[in-house]
C-alpha positions, 0 to 999 in steps of 0.5 A, a space after each residue: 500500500 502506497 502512503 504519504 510519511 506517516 508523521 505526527 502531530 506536534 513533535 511527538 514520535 515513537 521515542 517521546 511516546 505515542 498516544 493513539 492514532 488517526 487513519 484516514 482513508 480515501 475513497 474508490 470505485 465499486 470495481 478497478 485494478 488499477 494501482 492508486 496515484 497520489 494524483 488520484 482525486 479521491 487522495 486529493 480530496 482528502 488532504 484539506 481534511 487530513 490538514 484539518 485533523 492534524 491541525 486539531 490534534 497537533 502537540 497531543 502525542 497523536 500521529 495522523 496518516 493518510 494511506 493510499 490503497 494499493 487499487 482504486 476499487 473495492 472489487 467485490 469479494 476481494 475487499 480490496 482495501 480491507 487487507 491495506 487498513 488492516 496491513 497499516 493498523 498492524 504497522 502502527 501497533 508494531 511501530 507504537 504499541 499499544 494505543 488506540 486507533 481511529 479509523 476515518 474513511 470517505 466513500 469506499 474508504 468509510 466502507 473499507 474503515 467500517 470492515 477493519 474495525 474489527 481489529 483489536 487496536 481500533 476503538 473509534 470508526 467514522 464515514 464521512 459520506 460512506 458508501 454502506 451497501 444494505 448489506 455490510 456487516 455490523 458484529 465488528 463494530 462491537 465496543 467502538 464509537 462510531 459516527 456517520 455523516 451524510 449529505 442531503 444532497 449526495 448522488 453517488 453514495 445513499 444516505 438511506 443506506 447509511 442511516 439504516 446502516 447505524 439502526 443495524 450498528 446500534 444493536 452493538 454499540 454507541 452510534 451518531 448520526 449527523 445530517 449535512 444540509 447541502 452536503 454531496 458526495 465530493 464534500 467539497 460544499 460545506 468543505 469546512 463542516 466536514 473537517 470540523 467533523 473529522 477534527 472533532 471526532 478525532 478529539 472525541 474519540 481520543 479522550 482529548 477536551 472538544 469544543 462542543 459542537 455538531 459531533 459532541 450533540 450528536 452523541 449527546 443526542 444518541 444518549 438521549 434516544 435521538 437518532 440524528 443531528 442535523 448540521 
């Protein structure tokens, strides 16, 4: 799998001592075989996000990375990406021992996210616009945060299919909703909410101090019985 340097926020690093980890995973195609660019779109489009965790998280002892699939697509049976996720939460634990890793994905990254959170090191998923056919499985998400946003305005991904999505979810764990007014699939409308949403999280879900925003109600809400925030 391709990646950009996995580096840290702040001037933490493996000798100062790691606290967790952000991994953020682009989006794809339903089928391709054909290797991943860092010119990619769906890799481009994520590093004003990226940007925005790390920005969010710098002096706390958190590294960030951004992946790149080894293919663009999902590829059926195959799960292409899944194998690549699970590939680098392994490397981190390896790299940092043991510290809990956040999984954030895009589309068919937020599908991929959503497969490996079923590894032992992951406490927190969240999709972003994700792509979560009827499908998709939900047992691995036992014990983990999860969150799952989706824009009103969004052709390419349902967001029927994520809000019935998060029902299944909650039969095993703690699950908010946010619904993105004007939001479409690119993220590139409202881009600042969706980063704020990843930053947020990414606080959240790490334990540090988070302002109290869209992600922060839309657990509060959950708490509540409520099912979903609209931003």
């Amino acid at each position: 799998m391709g990646r950009e340097a996995m580096g840290s926020t702040g001037s933490a690093n493996a000798a100062a001592g790691v606290r967790g980890a952000v991994v953020i995973a682009h989006g794809g195609k339903d089928v391709s075989t054909e290797p991943v660019s860092p010119l990619d779109l769906a890799v481009l489009r994520m590093h004003p996000l990226v940007h925005a965790v790390r920005h969010a998280l710098r002096g706390s002892g958190v590294v960030v990375s951004q992946p790149r699939f080894t293919v663009r697509g999902w590829n059926g049976d195959l799960a292409s990406p899944v194998g690549d996720l699970s590939a680098l939460i392994d490397e981190l634990v390896a790299r940092h021992g043991d510290i809990p890793v956040v999984l954030i994905g895009h589309s068919m990254g937020a599908r991929a996210a959503f497969r490996a959170a079923g590894h032992p090191a992951v406490s927190a998923v969240a999709g972003l616009a994700p792509w979560l056919p009827r499908e998709e499985p939900v047992a691995q998400l036992a014990g983990r945060r999860v969150l799952l946003a989706h824009g009103t305005l969004d052709m390419v991904t349902r967001p029927a299919d994520t809000w019935a999505y998060a029902e299944r979810a909650r039969s095993v764990t703690e699950v908010a909703t946010i619904e993105v007014r004007g939001g479409e699939h690119a993220m590139l409308r409202r881009a600042g909410l969706w980063h704020r949403l990843a930053a947020d999280f990414s606080r959240l879900a790490l334990g540090l101090p988070t302002s109290e925003g869209e992600v922060t109600a839309a657990f509060r809400e959950t708490a509540a019985g409520q099912q979903r925030t609209v931003a």
